[in-house]
C-alpha positions in Angstrom: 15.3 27.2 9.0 12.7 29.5 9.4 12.5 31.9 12.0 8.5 32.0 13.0 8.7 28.4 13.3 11.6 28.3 15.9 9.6 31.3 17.9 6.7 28.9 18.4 9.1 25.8 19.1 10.2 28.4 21.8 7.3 29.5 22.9 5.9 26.1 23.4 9.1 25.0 25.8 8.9 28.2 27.4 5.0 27.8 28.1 4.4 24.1 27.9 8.2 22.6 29.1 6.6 22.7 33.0 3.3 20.9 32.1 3.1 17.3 32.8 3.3 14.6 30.4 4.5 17.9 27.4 7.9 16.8 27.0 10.2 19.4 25.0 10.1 20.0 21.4 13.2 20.9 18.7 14.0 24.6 18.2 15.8 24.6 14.8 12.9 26.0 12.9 12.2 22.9 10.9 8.9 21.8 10.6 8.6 18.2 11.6 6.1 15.6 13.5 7.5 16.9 16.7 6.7 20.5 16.3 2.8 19.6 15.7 2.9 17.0 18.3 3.8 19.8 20.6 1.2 21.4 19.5 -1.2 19.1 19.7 0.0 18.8 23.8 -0.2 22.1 24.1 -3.9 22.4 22.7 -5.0 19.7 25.0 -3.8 20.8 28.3 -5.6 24.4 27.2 -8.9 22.1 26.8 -8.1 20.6 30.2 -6.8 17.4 29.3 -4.1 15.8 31.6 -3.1 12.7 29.8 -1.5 14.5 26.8 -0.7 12.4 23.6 0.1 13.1 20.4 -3.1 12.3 18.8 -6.1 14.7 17.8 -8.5 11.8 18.5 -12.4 12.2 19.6 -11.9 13.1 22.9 -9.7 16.5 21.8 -11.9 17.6 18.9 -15.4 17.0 21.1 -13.8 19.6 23.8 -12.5 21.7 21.0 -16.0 22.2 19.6 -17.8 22.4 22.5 -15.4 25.4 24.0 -13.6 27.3 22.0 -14.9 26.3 18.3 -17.8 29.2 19.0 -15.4 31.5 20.4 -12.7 32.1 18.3 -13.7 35.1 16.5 -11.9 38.5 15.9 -10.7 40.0 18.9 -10.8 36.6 20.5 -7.0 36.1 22.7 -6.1 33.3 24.0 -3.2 30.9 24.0 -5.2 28.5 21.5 -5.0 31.4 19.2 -1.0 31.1 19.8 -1.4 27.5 18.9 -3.6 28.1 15.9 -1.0 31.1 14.4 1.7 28.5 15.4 0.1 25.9 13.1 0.0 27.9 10.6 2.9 28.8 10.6 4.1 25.3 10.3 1.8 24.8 7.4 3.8 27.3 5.6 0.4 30.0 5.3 1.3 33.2 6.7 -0.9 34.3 9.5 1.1 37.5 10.3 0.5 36.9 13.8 2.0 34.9 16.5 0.5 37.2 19.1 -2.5 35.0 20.5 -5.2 37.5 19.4 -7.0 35.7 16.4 -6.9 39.1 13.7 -8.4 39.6 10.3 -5.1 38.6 9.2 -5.5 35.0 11.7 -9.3 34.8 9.6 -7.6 35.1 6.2 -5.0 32.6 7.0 -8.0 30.1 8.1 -10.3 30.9 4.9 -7.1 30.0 2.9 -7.0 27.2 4.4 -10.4 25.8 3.6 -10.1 27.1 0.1 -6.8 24.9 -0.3 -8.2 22.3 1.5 -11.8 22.4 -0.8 -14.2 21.9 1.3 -17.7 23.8 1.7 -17.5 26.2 4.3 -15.0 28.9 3.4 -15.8 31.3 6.2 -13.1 31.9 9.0 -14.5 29.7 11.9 -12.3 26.9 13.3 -14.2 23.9 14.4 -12.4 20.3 15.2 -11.8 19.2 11.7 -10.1 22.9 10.6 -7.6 22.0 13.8 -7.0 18.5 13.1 -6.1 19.4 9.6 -3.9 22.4 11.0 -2.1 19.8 13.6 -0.8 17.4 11.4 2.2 17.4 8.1 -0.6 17.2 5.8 -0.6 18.9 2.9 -3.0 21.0 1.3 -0.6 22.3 -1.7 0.2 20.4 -4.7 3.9 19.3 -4.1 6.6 18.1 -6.0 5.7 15.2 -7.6 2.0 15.6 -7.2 -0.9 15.2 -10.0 -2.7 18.5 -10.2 -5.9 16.2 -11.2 -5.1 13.8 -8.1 -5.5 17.0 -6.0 -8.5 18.3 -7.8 -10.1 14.5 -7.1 -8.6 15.2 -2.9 -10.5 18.6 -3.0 -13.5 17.5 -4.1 -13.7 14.4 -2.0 -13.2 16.9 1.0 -16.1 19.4 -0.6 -18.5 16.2 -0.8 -18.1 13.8 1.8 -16.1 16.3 4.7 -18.6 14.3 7.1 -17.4 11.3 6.6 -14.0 11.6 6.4 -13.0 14.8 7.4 -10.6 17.1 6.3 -7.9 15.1 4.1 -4.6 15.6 2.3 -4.9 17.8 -0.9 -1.3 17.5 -2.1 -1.8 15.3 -5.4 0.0 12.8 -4.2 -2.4 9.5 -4.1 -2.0 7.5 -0.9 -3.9 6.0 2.0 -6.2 8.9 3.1 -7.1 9.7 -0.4 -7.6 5.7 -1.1 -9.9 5.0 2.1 -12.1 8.7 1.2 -12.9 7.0 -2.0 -14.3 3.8 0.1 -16.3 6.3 2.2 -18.2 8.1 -1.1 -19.0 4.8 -2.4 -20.5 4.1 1.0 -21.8 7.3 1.0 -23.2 6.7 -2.7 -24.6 3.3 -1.0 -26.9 5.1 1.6 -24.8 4.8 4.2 -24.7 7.0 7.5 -21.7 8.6 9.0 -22.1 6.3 11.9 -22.3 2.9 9.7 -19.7 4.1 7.0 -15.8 3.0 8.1 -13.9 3.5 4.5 -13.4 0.1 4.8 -15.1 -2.2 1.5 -16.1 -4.9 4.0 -19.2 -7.1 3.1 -21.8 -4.2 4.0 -20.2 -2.5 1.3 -19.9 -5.2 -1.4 -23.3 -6.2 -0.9 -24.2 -2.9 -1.8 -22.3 -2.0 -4.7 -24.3 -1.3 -7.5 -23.7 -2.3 -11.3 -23.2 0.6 -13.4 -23.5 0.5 -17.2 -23.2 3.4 -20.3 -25.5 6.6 -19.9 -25.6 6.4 -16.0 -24.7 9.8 -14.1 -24.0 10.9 -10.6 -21.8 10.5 -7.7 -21.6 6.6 -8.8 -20.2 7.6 -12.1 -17.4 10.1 -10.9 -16.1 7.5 -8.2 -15.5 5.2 -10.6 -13.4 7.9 -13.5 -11.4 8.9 -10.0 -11.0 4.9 -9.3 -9.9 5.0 -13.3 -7.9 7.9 -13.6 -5.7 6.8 -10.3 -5.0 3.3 -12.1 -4.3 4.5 -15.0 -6.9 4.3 -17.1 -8.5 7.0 -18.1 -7.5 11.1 -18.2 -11.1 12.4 -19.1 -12.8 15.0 -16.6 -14.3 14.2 -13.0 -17.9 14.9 -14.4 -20.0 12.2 -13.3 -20.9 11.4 -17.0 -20.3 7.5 -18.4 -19.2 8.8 -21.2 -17.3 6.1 -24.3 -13.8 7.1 -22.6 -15.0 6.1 -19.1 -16.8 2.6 -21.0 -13.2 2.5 -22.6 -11.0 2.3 -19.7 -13.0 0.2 -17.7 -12.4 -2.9 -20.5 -8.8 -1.8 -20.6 -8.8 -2.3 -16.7 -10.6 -5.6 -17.4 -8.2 -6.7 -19.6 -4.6 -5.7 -17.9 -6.3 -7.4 -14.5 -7.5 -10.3 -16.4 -11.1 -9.8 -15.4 -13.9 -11.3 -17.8 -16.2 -10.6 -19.0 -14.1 -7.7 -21.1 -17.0 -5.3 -21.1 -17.7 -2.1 -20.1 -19.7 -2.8 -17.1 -18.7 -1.4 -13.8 -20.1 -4.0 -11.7 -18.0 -5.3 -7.9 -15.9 -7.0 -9.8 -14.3 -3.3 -11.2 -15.5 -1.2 -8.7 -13.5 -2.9 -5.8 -10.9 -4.0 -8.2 -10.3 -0.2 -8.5 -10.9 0.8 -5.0 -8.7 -2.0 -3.4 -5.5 -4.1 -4.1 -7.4 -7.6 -3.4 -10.9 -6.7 -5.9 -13.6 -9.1 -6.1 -11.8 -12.5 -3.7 -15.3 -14.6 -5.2 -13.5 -14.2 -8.6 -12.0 -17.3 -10.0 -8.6 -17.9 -10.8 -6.4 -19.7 -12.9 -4.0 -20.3 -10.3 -3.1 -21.0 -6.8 -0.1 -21.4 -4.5 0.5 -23.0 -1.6 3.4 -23.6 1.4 1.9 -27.5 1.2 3.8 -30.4 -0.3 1.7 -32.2 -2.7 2.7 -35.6 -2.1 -0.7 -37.7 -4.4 -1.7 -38.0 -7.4 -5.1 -37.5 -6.4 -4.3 -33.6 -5.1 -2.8 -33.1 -7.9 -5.4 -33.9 -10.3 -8.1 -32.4 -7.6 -6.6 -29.3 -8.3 -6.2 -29.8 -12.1 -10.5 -30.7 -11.5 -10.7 -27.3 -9.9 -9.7 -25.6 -12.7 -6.5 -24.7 -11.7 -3.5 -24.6 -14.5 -0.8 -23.6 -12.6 0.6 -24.4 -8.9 3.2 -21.7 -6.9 5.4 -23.7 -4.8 8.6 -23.2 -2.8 11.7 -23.8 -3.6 13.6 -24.4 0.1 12.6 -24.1 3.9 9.5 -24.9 6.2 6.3 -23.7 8.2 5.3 -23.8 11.5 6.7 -24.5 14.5 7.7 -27.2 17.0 5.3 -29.9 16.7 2.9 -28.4 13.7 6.6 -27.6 12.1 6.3 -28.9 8.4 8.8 -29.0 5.1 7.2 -26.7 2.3 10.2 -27.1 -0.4 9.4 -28.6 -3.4 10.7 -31.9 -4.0 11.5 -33.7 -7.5 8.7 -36.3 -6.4 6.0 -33.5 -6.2 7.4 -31.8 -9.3 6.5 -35.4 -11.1 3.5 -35.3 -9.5 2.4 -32.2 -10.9 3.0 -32.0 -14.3 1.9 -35.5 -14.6 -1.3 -33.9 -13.9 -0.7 -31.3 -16.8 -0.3 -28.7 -13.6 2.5 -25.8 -14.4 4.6 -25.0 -11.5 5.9 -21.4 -10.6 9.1 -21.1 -8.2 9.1 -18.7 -4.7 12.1 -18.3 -2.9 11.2 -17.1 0.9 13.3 -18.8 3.4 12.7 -15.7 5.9 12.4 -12.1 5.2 9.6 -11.5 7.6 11.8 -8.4 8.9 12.9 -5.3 6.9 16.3 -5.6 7.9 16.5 -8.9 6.6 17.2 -7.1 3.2 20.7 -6.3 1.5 23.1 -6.7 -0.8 24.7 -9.5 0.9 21.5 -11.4 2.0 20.2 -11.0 -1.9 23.7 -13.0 -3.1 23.0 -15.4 -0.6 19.6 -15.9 -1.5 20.3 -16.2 -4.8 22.8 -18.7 -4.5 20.2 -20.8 -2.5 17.8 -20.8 -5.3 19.4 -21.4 -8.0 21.2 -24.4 -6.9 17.6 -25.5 -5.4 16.4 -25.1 -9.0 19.0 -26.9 -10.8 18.4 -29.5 -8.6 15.4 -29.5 -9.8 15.5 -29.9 -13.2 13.7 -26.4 -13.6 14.5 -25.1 -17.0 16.1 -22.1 -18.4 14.4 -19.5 -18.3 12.2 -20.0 -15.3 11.9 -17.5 -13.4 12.1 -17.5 -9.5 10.2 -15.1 -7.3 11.8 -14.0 -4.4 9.4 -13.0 -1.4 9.3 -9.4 0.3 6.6 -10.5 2.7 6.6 -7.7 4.6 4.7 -4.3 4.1 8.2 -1.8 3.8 7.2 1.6 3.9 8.1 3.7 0.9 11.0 5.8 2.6 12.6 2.1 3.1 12.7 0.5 0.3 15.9 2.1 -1.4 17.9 0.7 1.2 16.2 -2.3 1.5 14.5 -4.3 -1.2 16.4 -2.1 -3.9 20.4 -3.5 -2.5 18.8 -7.1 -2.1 17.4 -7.1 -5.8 20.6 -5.9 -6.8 22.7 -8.7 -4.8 20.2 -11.2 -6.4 20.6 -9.9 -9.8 24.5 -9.8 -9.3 24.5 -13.6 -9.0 21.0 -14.8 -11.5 21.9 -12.9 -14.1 25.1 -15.2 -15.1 22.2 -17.7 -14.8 20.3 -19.7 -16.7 17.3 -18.3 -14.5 15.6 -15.0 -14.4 14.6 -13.1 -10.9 11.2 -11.9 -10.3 9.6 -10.9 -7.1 6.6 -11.3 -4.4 6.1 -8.2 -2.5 3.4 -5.3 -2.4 2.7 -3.4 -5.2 5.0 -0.7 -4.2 8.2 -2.8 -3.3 7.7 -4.3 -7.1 7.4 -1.0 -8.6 10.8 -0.3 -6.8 12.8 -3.0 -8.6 10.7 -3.6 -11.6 14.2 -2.0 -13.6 16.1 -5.1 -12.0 13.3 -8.0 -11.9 11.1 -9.2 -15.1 8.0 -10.1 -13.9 6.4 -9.6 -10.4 4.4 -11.7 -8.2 2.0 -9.0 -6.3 1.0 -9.3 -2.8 -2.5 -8.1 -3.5 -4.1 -9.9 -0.7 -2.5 -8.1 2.0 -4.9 -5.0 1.1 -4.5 -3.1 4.2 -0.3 -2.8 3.7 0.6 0.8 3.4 2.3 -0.9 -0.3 -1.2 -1.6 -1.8 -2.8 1.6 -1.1 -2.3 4.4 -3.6 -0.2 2.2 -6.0 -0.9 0.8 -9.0 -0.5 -2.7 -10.3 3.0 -3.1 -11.7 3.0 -3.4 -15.9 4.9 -6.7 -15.5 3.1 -8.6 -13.1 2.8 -12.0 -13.8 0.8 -13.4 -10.8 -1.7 -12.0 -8.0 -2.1 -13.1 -4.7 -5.8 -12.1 -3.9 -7.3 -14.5 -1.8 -6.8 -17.3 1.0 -8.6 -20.4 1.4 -8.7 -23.8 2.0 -10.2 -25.9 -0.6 -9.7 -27.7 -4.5 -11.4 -30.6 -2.5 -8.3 -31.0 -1.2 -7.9 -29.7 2.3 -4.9 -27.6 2.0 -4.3 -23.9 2.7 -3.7 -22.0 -0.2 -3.7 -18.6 -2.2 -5.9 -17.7 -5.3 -3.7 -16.3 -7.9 -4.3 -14.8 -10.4 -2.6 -15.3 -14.0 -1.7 -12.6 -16.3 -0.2 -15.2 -19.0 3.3 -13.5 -19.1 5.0 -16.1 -17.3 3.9 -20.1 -18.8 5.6 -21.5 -15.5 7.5 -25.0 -15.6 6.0 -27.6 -18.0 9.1 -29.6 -18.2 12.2 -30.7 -16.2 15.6 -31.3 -17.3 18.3 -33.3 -15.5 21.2 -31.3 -14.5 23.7 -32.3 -11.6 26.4 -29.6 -10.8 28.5 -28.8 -7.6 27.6 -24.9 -5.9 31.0 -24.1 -5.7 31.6 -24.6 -9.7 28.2 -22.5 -10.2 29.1 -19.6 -8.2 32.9 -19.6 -7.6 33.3 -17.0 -10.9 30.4 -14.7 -9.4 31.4 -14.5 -5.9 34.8 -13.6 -6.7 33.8 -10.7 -8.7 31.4 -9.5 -6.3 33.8 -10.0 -3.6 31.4 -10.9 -1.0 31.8 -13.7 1.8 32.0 -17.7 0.9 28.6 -19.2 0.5 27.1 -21.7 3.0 28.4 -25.6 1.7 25.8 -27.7 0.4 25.9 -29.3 3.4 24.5 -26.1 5.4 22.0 -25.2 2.3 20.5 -29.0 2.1 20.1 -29.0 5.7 
């Protein structure tokens, strides 16, 4: 607890509690989103606001700037001075103060600020991006677990492109802020105004992305080591020189994404394959998957003709609903089908798991049950691996009592198996379980899920999701995938007919968890 925190937890009850629409706020003297919400309230009804929310949107900084941001000077009291010292405090910078007048010592503790923070202006006036960054949790502080480069890359994006996307986290840690202010200096690099610019690498922005080769310098150049260093591949300075180390890691990054030609041009291709979790969706791919049955010959060799070599399917359940509701479980007929058209098949198990609190221990047995049954069925081989889905975007907090238990219920019952587990999910939810999974199935194509931004692609993937469309002359709705070459798929079937009970009766006792659905529920 500290003590300067609860006074302005007090302070604001005792000031604010009355106003409307301010609510009450904690006084343990922990910092938390409720204590800088409350400030945030209490800001707004000073600027003569009467809705009060909890966002420091447009409406709060344009009455910020236009009367107080000229104002508060030395000597200057007022109860936003309260709320500035009380944000500070917060923050964890020592003002000294919690008096309301704004002293030298109120000055240093804003200069600090902007020093921490990176940006240009170091002198002690507050406009609307100084109190949005004082109102939040943001950092501005390496912390535990943070990159000291990671923050040196937040601080200068703040020093460089503070107009287009304000004043953003400096705490090493790379995440969503610090992934969308790299989108905003390449659009920034592209000629783009503050108005036009949106941190998001839409088509404006691909059509505009230049092709950058050895020699080149500038802004260009240092966006794309930062893109580098965050992925992993490279640990040289943030100079703005293509030096042979930058040429060097941007064939590594060719090569672990599977993105010919392997050269050291930096063209779309890497630049938004750095920048975002789908890359370049014109790229071809050596694979697809779909939630369609293929039930011709013809679509399967159309897809073979597209140059396609290997074909996702699902193992169980269906799409849709009520009359567009459709089976998208593989069948033995299909499974002919497709390797008769020299197609390789890859398993996914997702029958549900559109919630987060669809995932446990006990759903992960079940699941697992399901599948490999389904896959022995079959005929799929040993070794095959089956991906189970995590199609929803789990935020990080979440996912050790989530995906984590439900890998481990699904590993308690494959691993007596013949079959291996892998897993479809963002790149964070397979970086959580890549200890229990072999390879991983990456949900790339969601790019805008909290998992995909700030994360690096897993060192086991085997497939990514990148792209949706509908085509292979075929007509179907599917995902481009693309192939790493770690997992070879299904190329052959064996015959195998075995009961569930005498396939799971051994595990299910050990693990001690409730009686599987009969094959009668499961082959419903």
């Amino acid at each position: 607890m500290d003590e300067m925190v609860k006074e302005t937890q007090v302070w604001l009850n005792k000031t604010y509690g009355k106003v409307s629409g301010f609510g009450k706020v904690p006084e343990d003297g922990n910092t938390g989103w409720n204590t800088v919400y409350g400030l945030t309230r209490a800001l707004q009804h000073e600027l003569g606001i009467t809705d009060l929310v909890d966002n420091f949107g447009p409406s709060t900084a344009a009455k910020w700037d236009t009367q107080f941001a000229n104002k508060v000077k030395t000597g200057f009291k007022h109860n936003v001075v309260k709320i500035i010292q009380g944000g500070f405090w917060c923050k964890g910078i020592n003002p000294e103060d919690f008096t309301g007048e704004f002293t030298t010592n109120t000055a240093a503790a804003v200069v600090e600020l902007k020093k921490d923070a990176g940006i240009k202006d170091t002198s002690a006036n507050v406009n609307s991006d100084i109190m949005k960054a004082l109102l939040t949790m943001s950092a501005f502080v390496l912390v535990p677990g943070g990159d000291a480069k990671i923050r040196s890359m937040q601080q200068q994006l703040n020093h460089d492109y503070q107009a287009y996307t304000g004043i953003l986290p400096c705490d090493g840690i790379y995440q969503r802020d610090t992934n969308t202010a790299l989108i905003y200096a390449l659009q920034s690099v592209e000629g783009m105004d503050t108005g036009t610019a949106n941190g998001y690498y839409g088509p404006g922005t691909i059509n505009k992305t230049p092709t950058v080769n050895s020699g080149a310098t500038g802004a260009i150049v240092k966006i794309i080591q930062y893109g580098l260093y965050v992925n992993g591949f490279y640990s040289g300075a943030f100079n703005g020189q293509f030096t042979q180390n930058v040429a060097d890691g941007i064939v590594s990054f060719r090569k672990f994404m599977k993105l010919p030609p392997y050269t050291s041009t930096a063209d779309l291709t890497v630049i938004k394959g750095l920048l975002t979790s789908n890359g370049n969706t014109n790229r071809s791919s050596d694979g697809v998957d779909m939630a369609t049955q293929i039930t011709s010959a013809a679509t399967a060799k159309s897809l073979k003709a597209a140059g396609y070599n290997i074909i996702g399917r699902y193992l169980t359940g269906s799409v849709g609903t009520g009359a567009d509701k459709r089976d998208k479980n593989l069948t033995n007929t299909e499974v002919k089908l497709l390797l008769d058209a020299n197609l390789k098949i890859f398993p996914i198990y997702e029958d549900g798991g559109y919630e987060e609190s669809y995932f446990n221990s006990k759903q992960g047995f079940a699941d697992a049950s399901i599948a490999v049954n389904t896959a022995r069925q079959l005929g799929l081989p040993s070794g095959t691996v089956i991906y189970f889905a995590v199609d929803v975007d789990i935020q990080d907090g979440n996912m050790s009592s989530t995906v984590v238990p439900y890998f481990e219920g699904i590993t308690g019952i494959i691993g007596s198996t013949e079959y291996k587990a892998g897993i479809y999910g963002t790149r964070n939810a397979c970086l959580h379980v890549n200890h229990l999974v072999k390879y991983s199935f990456v949900a790339d194509m969601s790019s805008g899920w909290s998992g995909n931004l700030g994360f690096k692609m897993p060192e086991n993937w085997s497939f990514d999701q990148f792209n949706e469309f509908t085509g292979a002359s075929t007509g179907i709705d599917m995902d481009q995938v693309a192939v790493s070459g770690k997992d070879n798929g299904v190329s052959k079937v064996t015959k195998v007919n075995i009961g569930l009970k005498s396939i799971f009766e051994t595990d299910f006792k050990r693990h001690s968890e409730p009686r599987l659905p009969s094959t009668a529920q499961i082959n419903h």
